[in-house]
C-alpha positions in Angstrom: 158.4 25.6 48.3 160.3 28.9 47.4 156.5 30.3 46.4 155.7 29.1 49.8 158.1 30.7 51.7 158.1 34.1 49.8 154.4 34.1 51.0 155.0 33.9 54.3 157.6 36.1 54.5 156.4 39.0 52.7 154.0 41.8 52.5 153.6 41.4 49.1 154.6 38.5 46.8 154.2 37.5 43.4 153.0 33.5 42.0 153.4 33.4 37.8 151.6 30.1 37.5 151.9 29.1 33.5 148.9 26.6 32.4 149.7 23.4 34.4 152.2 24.4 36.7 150.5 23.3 40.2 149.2 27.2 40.8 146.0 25.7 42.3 148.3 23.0 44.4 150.6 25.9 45.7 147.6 28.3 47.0 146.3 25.2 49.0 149.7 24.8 50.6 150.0 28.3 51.2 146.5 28.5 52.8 148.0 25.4 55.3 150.7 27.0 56.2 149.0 30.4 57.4 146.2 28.1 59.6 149.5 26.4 60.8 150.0 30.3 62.1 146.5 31.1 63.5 146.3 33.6 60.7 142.9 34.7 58.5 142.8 34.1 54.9 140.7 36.1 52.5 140.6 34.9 49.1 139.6 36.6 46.1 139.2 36.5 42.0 137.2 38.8 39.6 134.3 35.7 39.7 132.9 33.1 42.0 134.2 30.6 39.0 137.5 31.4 39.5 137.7 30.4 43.4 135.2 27.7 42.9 138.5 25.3 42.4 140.4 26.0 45.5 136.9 25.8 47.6 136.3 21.9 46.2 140.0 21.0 46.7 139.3 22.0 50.1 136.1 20.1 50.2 138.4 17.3 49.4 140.3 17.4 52.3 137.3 17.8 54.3 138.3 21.1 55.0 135.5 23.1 54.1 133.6 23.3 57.0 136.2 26.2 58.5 135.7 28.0 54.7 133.1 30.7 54.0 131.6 31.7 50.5 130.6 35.3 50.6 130.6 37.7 48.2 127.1 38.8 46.9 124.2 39.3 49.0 122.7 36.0 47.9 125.9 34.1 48.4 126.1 35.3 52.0 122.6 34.5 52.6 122.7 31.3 50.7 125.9 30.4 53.4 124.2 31.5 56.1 121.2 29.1 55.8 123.4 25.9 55.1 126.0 26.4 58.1 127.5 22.9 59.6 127.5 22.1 63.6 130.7 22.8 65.5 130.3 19.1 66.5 129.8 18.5 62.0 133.3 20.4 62.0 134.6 18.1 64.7 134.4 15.0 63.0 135.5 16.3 60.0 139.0 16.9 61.5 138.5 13.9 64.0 142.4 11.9 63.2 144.0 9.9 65.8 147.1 9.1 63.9 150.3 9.2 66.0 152.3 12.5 64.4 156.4 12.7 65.7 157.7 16.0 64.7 160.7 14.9 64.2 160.3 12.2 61.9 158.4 14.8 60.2 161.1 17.1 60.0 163.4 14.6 59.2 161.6 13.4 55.9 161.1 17.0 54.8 164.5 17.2 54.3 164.9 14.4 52.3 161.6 15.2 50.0 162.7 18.5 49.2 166.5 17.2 48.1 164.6 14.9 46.2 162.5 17.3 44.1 165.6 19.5 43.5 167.1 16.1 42.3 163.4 15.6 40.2 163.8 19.4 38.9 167.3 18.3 37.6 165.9 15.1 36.0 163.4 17.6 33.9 165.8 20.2 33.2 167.9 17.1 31.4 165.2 15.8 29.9 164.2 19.3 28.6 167.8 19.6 26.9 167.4 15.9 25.2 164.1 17.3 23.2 166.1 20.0 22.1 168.6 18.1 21.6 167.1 15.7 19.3 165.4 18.3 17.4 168.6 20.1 16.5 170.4 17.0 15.7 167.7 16.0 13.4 168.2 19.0 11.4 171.8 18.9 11.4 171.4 15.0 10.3 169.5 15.9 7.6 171.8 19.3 6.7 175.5 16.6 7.2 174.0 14.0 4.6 174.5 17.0 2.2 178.1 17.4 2.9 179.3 14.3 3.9 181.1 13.5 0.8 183.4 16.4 1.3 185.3 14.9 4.5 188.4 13.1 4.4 187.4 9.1 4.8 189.9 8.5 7.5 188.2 11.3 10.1 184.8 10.1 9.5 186.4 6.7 10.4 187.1 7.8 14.0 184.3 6.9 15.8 185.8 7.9 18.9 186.6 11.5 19.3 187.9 12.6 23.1 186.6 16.1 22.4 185.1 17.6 19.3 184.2 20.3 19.5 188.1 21.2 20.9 189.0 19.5 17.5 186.9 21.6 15.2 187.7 24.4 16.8 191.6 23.7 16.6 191.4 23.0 12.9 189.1 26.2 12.3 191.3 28.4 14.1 194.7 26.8 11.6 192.4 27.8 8.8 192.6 31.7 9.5 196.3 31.7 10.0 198.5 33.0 7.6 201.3 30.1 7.6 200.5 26.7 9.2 203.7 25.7 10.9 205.1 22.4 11.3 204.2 22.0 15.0 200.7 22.9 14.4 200.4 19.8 12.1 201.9 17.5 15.0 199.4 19.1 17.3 196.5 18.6 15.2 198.5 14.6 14.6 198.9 14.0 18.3 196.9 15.8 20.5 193.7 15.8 18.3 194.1 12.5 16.6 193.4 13.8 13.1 195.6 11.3 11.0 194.9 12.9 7.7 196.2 16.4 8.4 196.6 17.0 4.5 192.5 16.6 3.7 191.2 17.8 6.5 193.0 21.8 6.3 192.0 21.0 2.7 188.2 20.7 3.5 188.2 23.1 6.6 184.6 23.8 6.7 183.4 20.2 6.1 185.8 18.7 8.5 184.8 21.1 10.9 181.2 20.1 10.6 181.8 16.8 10.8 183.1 17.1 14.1 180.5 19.7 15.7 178.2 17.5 14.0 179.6 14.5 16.2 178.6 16.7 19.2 174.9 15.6 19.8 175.8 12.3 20.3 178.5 12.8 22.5 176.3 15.4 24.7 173.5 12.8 24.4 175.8 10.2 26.1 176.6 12.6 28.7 173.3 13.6 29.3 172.1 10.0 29.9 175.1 9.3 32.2 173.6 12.3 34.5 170.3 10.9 34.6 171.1 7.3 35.3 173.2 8.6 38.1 170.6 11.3 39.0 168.2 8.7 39.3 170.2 5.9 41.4 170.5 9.0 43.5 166.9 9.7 43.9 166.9 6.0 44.7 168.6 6.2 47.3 166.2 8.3 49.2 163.5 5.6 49.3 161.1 8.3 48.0 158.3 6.6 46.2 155.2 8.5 44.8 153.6 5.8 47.9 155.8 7.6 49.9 155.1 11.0 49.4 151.5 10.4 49.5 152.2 9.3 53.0 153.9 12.4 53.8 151.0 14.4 52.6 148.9 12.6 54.8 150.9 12.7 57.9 151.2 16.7 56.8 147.2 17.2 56.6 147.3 14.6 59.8 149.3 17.6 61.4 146.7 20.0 60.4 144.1 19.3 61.5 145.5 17.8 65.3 146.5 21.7 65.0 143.0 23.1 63.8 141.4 20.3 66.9 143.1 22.5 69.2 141.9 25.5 67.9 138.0 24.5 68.3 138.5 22.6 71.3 136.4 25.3 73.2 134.2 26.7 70.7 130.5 26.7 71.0 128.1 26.1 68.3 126.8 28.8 66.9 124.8 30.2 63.5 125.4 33.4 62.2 123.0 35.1 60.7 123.0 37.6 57.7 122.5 40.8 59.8 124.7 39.9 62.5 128.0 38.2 61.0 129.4 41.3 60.6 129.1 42.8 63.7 130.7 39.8 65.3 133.4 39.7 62.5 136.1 38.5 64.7 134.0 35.6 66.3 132.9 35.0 62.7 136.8 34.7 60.9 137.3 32.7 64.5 134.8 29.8 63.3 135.5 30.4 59.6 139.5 31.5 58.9 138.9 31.2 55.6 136.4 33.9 53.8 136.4 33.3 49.6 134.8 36.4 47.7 135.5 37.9 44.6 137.7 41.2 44.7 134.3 43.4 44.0 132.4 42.1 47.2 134.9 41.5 50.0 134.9 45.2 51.2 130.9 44.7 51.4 131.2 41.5 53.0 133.6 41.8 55.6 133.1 44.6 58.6 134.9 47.5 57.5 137.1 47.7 61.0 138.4 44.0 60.3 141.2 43.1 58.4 142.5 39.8 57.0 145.8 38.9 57.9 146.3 37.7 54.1 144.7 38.5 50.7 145.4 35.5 48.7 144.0 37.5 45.1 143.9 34.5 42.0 143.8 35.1 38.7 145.6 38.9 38.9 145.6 39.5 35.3 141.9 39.6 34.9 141.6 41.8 38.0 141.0 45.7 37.4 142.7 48.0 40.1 139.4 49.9 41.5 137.9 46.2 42.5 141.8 45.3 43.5 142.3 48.4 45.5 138.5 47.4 47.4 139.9 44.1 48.3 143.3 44.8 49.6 141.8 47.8 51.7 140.8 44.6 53.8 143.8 43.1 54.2 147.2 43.6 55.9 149.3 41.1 53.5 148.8 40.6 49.6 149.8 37.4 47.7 149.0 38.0 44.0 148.5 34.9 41.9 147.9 35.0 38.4 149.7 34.2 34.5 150.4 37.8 33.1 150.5 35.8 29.6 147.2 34.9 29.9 144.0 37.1 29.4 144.0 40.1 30.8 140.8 42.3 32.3 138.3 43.0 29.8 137.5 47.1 29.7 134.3 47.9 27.7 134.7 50.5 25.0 132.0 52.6 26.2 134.0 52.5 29.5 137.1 53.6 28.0 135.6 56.4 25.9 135.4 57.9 29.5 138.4 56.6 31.2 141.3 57.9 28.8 140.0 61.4 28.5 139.5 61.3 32.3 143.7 60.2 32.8 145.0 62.2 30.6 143.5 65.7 32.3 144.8 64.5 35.5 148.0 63.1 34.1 147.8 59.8 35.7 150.9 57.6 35.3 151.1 54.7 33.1 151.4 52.3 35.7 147.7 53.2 37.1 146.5 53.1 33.8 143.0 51.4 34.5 142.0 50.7 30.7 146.0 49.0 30.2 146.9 47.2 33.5 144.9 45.0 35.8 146.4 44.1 38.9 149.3 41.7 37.9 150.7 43.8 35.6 150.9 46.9 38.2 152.5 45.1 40.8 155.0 44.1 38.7 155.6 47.3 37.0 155.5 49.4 40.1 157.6 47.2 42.2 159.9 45.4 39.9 162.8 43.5 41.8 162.0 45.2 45.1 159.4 42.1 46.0 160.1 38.7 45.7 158.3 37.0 42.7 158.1 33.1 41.7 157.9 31.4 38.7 156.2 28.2 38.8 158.0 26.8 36.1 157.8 23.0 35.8 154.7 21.9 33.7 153.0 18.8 34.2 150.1 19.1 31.9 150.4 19.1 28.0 152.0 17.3 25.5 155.3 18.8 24.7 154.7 19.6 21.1 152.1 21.4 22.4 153.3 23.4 25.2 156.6 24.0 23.7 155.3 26.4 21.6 153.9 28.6 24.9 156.8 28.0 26.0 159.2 29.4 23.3 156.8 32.1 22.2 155.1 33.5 25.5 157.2 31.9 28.4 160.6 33.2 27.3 161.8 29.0 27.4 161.6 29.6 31.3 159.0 26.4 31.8 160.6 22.3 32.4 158.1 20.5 30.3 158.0 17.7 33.1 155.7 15.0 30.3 157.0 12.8 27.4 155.8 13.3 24.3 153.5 9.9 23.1 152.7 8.6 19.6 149.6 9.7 18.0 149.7 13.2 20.6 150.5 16.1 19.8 149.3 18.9 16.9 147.2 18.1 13.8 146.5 20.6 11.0 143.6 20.2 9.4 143.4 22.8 6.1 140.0 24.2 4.8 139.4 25.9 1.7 138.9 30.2 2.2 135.7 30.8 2.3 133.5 34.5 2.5 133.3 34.9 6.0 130.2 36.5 7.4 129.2 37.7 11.3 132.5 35.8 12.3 131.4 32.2 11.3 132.6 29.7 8.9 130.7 27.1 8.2 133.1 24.9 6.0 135.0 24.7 9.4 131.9 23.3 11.2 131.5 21.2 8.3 135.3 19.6 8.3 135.2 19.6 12.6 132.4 17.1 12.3 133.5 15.0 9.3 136.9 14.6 9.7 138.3 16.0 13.0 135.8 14.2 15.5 136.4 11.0 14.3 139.8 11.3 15.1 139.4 13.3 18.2 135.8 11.5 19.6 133.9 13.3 21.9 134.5 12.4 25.3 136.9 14.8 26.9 136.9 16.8 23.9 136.5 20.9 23.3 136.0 23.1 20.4 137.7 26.7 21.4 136.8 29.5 18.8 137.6 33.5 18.9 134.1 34.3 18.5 130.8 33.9 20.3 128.5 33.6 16.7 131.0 30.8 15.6 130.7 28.9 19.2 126.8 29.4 18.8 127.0 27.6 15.0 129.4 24.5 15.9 126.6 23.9 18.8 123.7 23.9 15.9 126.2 21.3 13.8 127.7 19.4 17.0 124.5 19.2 19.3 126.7 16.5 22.1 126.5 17.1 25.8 129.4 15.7 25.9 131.5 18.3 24.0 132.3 21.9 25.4 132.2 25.0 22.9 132.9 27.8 23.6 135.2 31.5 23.0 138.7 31.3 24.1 137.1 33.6 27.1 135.3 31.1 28.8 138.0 28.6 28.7 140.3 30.1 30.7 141.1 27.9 33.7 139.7 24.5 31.8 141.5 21.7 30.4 140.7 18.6 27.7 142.5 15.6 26.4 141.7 17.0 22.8 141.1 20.6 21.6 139.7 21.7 18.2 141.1 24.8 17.6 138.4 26.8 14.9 140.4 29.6 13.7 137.2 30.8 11.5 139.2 33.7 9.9 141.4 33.1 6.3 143.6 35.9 7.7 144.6 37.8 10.3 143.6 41.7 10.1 146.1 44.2 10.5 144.9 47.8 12.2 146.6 51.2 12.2 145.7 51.5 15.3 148.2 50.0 17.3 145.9 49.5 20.1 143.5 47.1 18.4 144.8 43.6 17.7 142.9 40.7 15.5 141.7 37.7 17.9 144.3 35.9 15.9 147.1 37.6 16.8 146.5 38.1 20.2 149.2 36.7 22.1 147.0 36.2 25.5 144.5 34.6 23.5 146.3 32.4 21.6 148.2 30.8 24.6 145.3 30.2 26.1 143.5 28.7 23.2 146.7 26.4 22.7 147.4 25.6 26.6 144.0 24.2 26.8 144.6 20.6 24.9 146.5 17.9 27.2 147.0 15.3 24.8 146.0 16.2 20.9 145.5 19.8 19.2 144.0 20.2 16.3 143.6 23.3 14.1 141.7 24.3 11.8 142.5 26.5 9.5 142.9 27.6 5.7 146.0 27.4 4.3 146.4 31.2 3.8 145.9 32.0 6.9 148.8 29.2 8.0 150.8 30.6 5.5 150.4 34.6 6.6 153.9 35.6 7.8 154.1 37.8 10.7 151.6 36.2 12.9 150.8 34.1 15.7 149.8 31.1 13.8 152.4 31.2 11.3 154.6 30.8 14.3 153.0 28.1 15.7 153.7 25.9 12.3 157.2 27.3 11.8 157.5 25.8 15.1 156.2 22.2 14.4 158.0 22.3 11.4 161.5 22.6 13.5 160.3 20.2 16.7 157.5 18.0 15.4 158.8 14.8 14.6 155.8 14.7 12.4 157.0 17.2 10.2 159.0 16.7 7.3 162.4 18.6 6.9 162.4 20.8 3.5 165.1 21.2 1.0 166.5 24.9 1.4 169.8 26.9 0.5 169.8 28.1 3.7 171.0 26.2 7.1 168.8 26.7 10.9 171.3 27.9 13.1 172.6 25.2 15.7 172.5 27.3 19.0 173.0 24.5 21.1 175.8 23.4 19.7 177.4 26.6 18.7 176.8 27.8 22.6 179.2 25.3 23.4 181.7 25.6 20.6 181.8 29.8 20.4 183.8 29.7 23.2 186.1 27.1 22.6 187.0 28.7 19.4 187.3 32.0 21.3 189.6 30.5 23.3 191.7 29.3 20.3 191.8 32.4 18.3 193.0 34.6 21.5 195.6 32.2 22.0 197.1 31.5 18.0 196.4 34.6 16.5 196.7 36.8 19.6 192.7 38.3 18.4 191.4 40.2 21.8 188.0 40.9 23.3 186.6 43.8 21.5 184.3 46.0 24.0 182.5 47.1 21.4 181.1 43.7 20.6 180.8 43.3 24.4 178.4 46.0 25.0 176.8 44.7 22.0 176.2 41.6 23.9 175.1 43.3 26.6 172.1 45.2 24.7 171.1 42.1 22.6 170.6 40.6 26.0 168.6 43.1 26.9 166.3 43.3 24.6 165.6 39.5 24.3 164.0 40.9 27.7 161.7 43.1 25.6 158.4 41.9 25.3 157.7 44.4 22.6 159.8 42.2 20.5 159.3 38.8 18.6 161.5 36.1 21.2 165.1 36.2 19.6 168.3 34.3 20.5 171.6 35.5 19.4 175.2 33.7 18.4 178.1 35.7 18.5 181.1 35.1 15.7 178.6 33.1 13.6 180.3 31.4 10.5 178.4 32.9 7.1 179.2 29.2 6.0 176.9 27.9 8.8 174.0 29.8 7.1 174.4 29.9 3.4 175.5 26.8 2.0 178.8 27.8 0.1 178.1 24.6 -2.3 174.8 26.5 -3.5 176.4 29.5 -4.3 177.1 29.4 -8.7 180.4 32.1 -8.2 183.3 30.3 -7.5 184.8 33.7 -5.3 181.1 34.0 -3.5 181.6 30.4 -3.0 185.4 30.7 -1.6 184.3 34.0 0.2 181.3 32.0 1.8 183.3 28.8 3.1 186.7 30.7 4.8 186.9 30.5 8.2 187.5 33.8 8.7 184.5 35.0 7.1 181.9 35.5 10.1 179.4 37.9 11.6 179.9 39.7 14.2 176.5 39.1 15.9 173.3 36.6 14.4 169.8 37.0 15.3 167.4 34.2 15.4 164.4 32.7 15.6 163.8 30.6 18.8 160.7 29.0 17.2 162.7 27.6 14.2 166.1 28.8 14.7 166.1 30.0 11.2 168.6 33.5 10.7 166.9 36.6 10.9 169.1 40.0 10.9 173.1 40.2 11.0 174.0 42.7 13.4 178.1 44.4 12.5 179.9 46.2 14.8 182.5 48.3 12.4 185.2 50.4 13.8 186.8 53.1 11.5 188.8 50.7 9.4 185.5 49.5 7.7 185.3 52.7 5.9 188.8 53.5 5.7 190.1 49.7 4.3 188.7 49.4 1.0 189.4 45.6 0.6 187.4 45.6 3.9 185.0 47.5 2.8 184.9 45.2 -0.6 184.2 41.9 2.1 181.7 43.8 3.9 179.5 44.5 0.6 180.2 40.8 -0.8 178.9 39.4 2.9 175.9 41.8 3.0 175.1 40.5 -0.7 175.2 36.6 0.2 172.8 37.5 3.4 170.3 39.3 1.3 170.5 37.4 -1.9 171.2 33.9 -0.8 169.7 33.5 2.6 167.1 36.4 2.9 168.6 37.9 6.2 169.1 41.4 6.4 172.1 43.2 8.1 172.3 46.1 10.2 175.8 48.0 10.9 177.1 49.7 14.0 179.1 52.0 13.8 181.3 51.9 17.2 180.9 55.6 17.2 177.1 55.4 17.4 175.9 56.9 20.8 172.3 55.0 20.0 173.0 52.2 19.3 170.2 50.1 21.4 167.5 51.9 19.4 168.9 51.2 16.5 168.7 47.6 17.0 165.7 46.7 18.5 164.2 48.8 15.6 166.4 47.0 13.1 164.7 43.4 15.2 161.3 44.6 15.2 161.7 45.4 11.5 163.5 42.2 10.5 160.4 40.0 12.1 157.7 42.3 10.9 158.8 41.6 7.3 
């Protein structure tokens, strides 16, 4: 709806529609709306494919008898021969149902308080799967500790507020003398009965109660939905309902588009005069579908559209954009700037960059690096308004979630449930000597093992390379099954996907301008984004293994969220953002309070670059936790030296800042902000080099200090990021 209305209301708007979002849907209602208005509606891709769609939904509706499908000469020619009758177009829209606007109206209002009650519902159930995929690894981490705290708090079952708690009894470990009254707080306001053990075992008691937090915020979560839901209820808004509404809506249309042909006179156009009746011509057919190359050619050059509905903007170059919006007065630009972008030729860019850089042509008009999405964007920022269509409705979560975390930013509401037997299978294959991009060991375990799980019906085998999609044809010859390059399945869907990766690993260039098909971020989501129901991938288990790439993120990522995957022994702990995004501040709170610590503005601005940057897409997608315990990432238990191991578990031995991965939340780079007395206090200075030690020895993470003094410091971080998930 907010899509819909930025549309209407603007000279230029932008639609991001992510891989099952309703981006198809929301053009449709858009091109309602704007007949609603009297207004004529060009719209445009880089191929006839891409429109072809939108045209059948129409068709659907039994709306396509007002559409025309130029373009090329034979298209137009093609049209021209099969025109309907005005009196063909009249029965079409022929509907006698009785329409009161305000009933209309009326309902509206209801439907859309119950979808912001639905978007609710999804963001919920968005926070339970992560939710359950922490817990699971903090499960499996408290089993490891759970000796260590005092019987009569793990007794408790009911705890008013944990997190409160653990933060309380943190905060009492980093003061110098615990006073009397503190113990009667921690007694009576906290419940903790056995206030002897428990500031004995600090750090375990303390995880025992954060640890406590998933199911209270599970409980809570649940008691939001059931009342969300009695809520929704309460609108009498069934799926019946709303199909009724739709109906009523479309009956509205066409009573509207009745009135519009109520006078017309049959008549054919012909191939050498459409275009000098143009206006008669977009009179009979408001709606004109070309691709961006043609509709200058096709439409009288005097004429212009009221809107330029342009689809799939990331695969459209700006000469063939700048054609098609020379006919047009308003531009919608509809597209998924993760997805793949324009194709340029290498021939053609042997001429184009010497070409822009004697005439100094700005980045942003960079033909060979932007297509039309990308410019808009870049060139007009904030200044126009630009929707996300962010509520998914097509893949399995295990699936998606990966787009999501990787590509996507964690913007999308994975709207389905994940089902048994969905979801992401790995099938390995031995290396093998790859010639002319094929693998024939892969076509080989895709017929033998993988089909038989996957069958054929519905079924696609996506590959990076044309020779490999021409081989699994040879060894799969099924009508049924669709093979093809990532390319060509851009815009499809299947219930199962056979991802063949062909490659044992991904090449690395110098040049930073070529990328392996493997690590190509565009590609990749595409290739993924495809399967509804099931993925499989096929791959060898060096290639899965290769840090630093694409598909090594993709299993790092089951390994977290798959409940398929088993949870490894390791010294070192995930980091529990959701919880600790609760907690930080709590304990903030605390330590302000009892030991009078204040905000640093150091660390502030810190804060303020790190978030920053997670906005750079130049750079892996991070999260940060600020204050992070070193005992919540190396396991002070593991450590052999009884002072790394004292050092490890004190409450007051944190970092300043901790970088994570969002795909497993495993730690990544500690990030210090040190004012002067880190040089100048040498027992300081002695904690500093024993903490940067246990990060680099015991857990692999590397650190990176700030000086407060340092005037650039940004740069110096994001290289110190980039570096960190390079390797």
């Amino acid at each position: 709806m907010q899509a819909v209305n930025s549309a209407l209301t603007s000279r230029i708007s932008v639609i991001q529609g992510p891989p099952g979002t309703g981006k198809t849907q929301t053009i449709l209602n858009i091109i309602a709306n704007l007949l609603l208005q009297n207004k004529t509606i060009a719209i445009a891709a880089g191929n006839n494919e891409a429109v072809k769609n939108i045209i059948e939904k129409l068709k659907d509706e039994s709306l396509d008898s007002i559409c025309a499908p130029l373009g090329s000469n034979s298209n137009v020619e093609d049209f021209m021969e099969n025109q309907k009758s005005i009196e063909y177009l009249k029965t079409q829209l022929a509907d006698d149902t009785l329409i009161m606007p305000a009933e209309i109206k009326e309902k509206a209002k209801n439907i859309e308080k119950y979808f912001r009650i639905q978007s609710e519902i999804g963001s919920l159930y968005k926070e339970l799967y992560e939710l359950s995929a922490e817990k699971r690894v903090s499960d499996y981490t408290y089993e490891k500790i759970v000796n260590a705290v005092p019987e009569k708090l793990i007794s408790q079952r009911k705890i008013a507020n944990p997190l409160a708690s653990a933060a309380y009894i943190e905060t009492l470990g980093m003061k110098a003398r615990i006073s009397f009254a503190d113990r009667l707080r921690l007694r009576f306001t906290y419940k903790i009965k056995d206030t002897r053990n428990v500031l004995k075992n600090i750090s375990s008691s303390t995880f025992y109660l954060q640890h406590y937090f998933y199911d209270m915020r599970k409980t809570e979560i649940e008691k939001r939905l059931e009342k969300l839901k009695t809520e929704a209820a309460s609108l009498d808004i069934s799926e019946s309902s709303l199909s009724d509404f739709r109906k009523i809506s479309m009956c509205l249309l066409r009573r509207h588009l009745q009135k519009h042909y109520e006078g017309t006179e049959d008549r054919k156009f012909t191939f050498s005069d459409y275009k000098q009746n143009f206006h008669v011509f977009t009179e009979r057919y408001p709606v004109v579908f070309s691709t961006t190359h043609s509709l200058h050619h096709c439409t009288d050059n005097a004429f212009l559209y009221d809107y330029l509905i342009i689809d799939e903007a990331s695969q459209i170059d700006l000469c063939s954009a700048v054609a098609a919006m020379s006919c047009a007065r308003n531009l919608i630009c509809v597209g998924d700037s993760k997805q793949l972008p324009h194709v340029v030729r290498t021939k053609d860019q042997r001429i184009i960059k010497p070409l822009t850089s004697t005439f100094d042509i700005p980045e942003t008009y960079d033909y060979c690096s932007h297509s039309l999405l990308s410019f808009i964007v870049e060139k007009y920022g904030n200044s126009i308004p630009s929707t996300l269509l962010k509520e998914h409705f097509r893949c399995d979560p295990d699936i998606i979630g990966f787009c999501n975390k990787r590509f996507y930013n964690d913007e999308l509401v994975i709207r389905t449930e994940h089902k048994e037997g969905n979801g992401v299978k790995i099938f390995k294959t031995l290396p093998h000597s790859e010639r002319e991009r094929t693998n024939e060991r892969q076509c080989k375990s895709i017929r033998d093992e993988v089909l038989p799980q996957s069958g054929i019906k519905d079924t696609g085998i996506v590959t990076p390379y044309r020779a490999q999609a021409d081989l699994l044809k040879q060894w799969l010859p099924y009508n049924e099954l669709l093979i093809d390059t990532v390319h060509k399945f851009q815009g499809k869907e299947r219930s199962s996907i056979i991802l063949s990766t062909v490659s044992d690993h991904v090449r690395v260039y110098e040049d930073a301008d070529q990328t392996d098909f493997l690590n190509n971020p565009n590609l990749i989501n595409v290739a993924i984004s495809r399967a509804k129901n099931r993925l499989y991938v096929v791959a060898s288990e060096e290639l899965l293994n290769q840090n630093g790439t694409l598909i090594n993120d993709f299993i790092r990522y089951l390994n977290y969220y798959s409940s398929d995957y088993e949870i490894k022994d390791s010294k070192v702990y995930s980091v529990f953002d959701i919880m600790y995004d609760r907690y930080s501040p709590i304990l903030e709170t605390f330590k302000k309070k009892m030991l009078r610590i204040s905000d640093f503005d150091s660390e502030n601005i810190m804060a303020s670059i790190l978030r920053e940057l997670q906005n750079d897409d130049d750079l892996h997608p991070f999260g940060f936790a600020m204050h992070y315990p070193l005992s919540k990432i190396v396991n002070p238990s593991s450590l052999a030296d009884k002072e790394d191991a004292r050092f490890a578990s004190n409450s007051n031995t944190h970092l300043d800042f901790l970088i994570y991965d969002v795909l497993d939340k495993s730690p990544v780079l500690a990030v210090e902000v040190d004012g002067l007395q880190h040089v100048l206090d040498k027992r300081q200075s002695e904690r500093d080099k024993r903490k940067d030690r246990l990060l680099l020895q015991q857990a692999g993470v590397r650190i990176v200090r700030i000086p407060t003094t340092s005037v650039d410091c940004k740069e110096k971080v994001k290289n110190a990021i980039s570096n960190a998930f390079s390797g």
